[in-house]
C-alpha positions in Angstrom: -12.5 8.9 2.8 -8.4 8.4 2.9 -9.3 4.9 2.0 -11.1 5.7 -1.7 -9.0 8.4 -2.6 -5.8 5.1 -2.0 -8.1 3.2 -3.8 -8.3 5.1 -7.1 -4.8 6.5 -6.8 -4.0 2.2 -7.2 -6.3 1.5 -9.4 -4.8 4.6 -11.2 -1.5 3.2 -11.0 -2.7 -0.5 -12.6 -4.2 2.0 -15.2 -1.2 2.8 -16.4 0.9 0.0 -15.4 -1.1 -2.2 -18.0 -1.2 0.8 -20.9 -1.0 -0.8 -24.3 2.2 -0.2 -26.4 4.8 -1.3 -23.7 6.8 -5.0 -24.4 6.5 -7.4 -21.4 9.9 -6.0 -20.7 9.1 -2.6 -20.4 7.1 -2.5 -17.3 6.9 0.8 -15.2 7.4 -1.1 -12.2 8.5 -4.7 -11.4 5.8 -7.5 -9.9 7.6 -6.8 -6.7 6.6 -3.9 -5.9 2.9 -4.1 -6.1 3.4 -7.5 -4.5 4.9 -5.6 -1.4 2.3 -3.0 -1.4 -0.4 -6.1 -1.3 1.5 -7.7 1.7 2.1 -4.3 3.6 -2.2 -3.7 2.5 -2.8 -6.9 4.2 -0.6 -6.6 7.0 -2.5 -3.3 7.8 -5.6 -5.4 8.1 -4.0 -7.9 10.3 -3.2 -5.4 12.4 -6.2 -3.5 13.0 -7.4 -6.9 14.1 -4.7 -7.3 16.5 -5.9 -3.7 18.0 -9.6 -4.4 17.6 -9.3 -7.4 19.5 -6.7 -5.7 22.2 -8.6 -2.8 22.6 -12.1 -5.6 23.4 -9.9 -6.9 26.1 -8.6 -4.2 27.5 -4.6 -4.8 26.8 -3.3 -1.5 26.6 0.4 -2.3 26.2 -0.9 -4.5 23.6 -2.9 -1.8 22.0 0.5 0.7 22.3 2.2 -1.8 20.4 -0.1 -2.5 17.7 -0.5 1.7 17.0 3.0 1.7 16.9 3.4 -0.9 14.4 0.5 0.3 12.2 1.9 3.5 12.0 5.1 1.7 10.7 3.8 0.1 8.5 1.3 2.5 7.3 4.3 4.6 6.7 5.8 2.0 4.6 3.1 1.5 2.9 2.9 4.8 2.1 6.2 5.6 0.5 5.7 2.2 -1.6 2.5 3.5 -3.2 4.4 7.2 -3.8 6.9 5.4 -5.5 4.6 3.4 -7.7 2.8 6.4 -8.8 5.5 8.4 -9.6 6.7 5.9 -11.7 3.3 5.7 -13.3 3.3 9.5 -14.0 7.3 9.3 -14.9 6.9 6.9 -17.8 3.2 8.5 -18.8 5.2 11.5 -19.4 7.9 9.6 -21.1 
């Protein structure tokens, strides 16, 4: 359920990210950002791989350390796609 509700508030975001009316230098965010959000998406994935597969094998250190870091970067992930929206809503507003 967490999982759609990300999804549509991103493909809320691109929404209003590609609005008509804004030059090519007016963008509400820079490629960047939703570049970092794609590689901290996909390092999320990469990760619950690493745990799938430690958890199958029983490494539990290995498992400890893979929570830890998806919880990082879940976190970072997080305040990225915060960011992005509120820039969305600031210059919808605007």
């Amino acid at each position: 359920m967490r999982w759609n509700a990300e999804y549509s508030r991103m493909q809320l975001a691109r929404l209003f990210s590609r609005k008509g009316g804004r030059s090519r230098d007016d963008k509400i965010s820079r490629p960047f950002d939703w570049e970092e959000l794609e590689r901290l998406t996909d390092r999320l994935g990469m990760l619950h791989g690493r745990l799938e597969t430690a958890q199958a094998i029983g490494h539990f250190g290995t498992v400890n350390t893979v929570k830890r870091d998806l919880k990082r970067v879940w976190t970072e992930r997080e305040r990225m796609l915060n960011r992005l929206l509120n820039q969305v809503v600031e210059q919808a507003v605007v």
